[in-house]
C-alpha positions as CSV (number, residue, x, y, z in Angstrom):
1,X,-16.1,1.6,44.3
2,X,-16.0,3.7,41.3
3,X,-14.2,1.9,37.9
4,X,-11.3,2.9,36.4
5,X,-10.9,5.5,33.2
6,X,-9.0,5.1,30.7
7,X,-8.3,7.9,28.5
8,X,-7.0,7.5,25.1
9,X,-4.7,10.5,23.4
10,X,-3.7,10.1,19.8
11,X,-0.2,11.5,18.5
12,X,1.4,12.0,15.5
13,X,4.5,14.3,16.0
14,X,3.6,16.5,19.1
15,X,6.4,16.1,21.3
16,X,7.0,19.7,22.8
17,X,3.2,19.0,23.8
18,X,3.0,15.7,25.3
19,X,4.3,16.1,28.8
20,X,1.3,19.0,29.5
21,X,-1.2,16.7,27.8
22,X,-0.2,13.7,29.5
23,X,0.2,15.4,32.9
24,X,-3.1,17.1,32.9
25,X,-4.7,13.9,32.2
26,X,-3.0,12.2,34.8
27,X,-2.6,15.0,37.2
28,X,-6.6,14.5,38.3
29,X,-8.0,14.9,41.6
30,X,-9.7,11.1,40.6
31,X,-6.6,9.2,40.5
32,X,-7.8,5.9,39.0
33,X,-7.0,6.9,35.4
34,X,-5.2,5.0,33.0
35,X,-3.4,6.8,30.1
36,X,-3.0,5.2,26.3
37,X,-1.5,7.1,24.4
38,X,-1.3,6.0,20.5
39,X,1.4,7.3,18.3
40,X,0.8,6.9,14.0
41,X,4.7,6.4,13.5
42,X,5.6,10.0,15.1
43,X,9.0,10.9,12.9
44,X,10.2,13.3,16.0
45,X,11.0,12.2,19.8
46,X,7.5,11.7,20.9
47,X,8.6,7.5,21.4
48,X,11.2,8.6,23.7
49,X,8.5,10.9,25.8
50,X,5.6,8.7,26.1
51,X,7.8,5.6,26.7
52,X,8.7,7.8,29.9
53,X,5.0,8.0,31.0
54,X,4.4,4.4,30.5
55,X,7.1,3.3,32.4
56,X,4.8,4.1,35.0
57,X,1.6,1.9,36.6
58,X,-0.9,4.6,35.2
59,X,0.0,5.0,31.2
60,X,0.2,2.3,28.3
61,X,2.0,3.2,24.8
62,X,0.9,1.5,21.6
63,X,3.2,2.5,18.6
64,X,2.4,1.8,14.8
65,X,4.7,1.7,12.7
66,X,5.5,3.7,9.8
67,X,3.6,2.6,6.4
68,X,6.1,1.4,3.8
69,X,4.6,2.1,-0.1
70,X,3.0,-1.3,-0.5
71,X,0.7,-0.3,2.2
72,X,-0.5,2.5,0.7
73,X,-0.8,1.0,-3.0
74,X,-2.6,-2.2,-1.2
75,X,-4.9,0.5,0.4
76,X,-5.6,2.8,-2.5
77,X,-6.9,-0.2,-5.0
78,X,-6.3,-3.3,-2.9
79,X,-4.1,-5.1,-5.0
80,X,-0.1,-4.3,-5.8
């Protein structure tokens, strides 16, 4: 019995793109594929779209969230 793929896609503001990406991946003749798809705090309707794939059995959503300014000071020198 062959094992499942999984297929991770990154995102960061692609929207108009995501439903061809996502259904080419998941449109396979080898159906046992398993989508995540990991947005970096898209700032367009890209949450919207792949929360609609992963309301389905075969896709997973993992969303960051946006970086507020302390974040980037503690990674630029490591202190505030």
């Amino acid at each position: 019995m062959p094992s499942r793929v999984r297929v991770v896609m990154p995102n960061y503001n692609h929207a108009q793109h995501l439903p061809k990406r996502s259904d080419s991946i998941l449109d396979q003749t080898f159906q046992d594929i398993e989508l995540i798809v990991l947005d970096d705090a898209s700032t367009d309707n890209s949450q919207e779209i792949i929360e609609s794939y992963s309301k389905g059995q075969r896709a997973k959503a993992i969303f960051n969230r946006p970086r507020r300014a302390e974040d980037r000071l503690l990674a630029a020198d490591g202190r505030l």
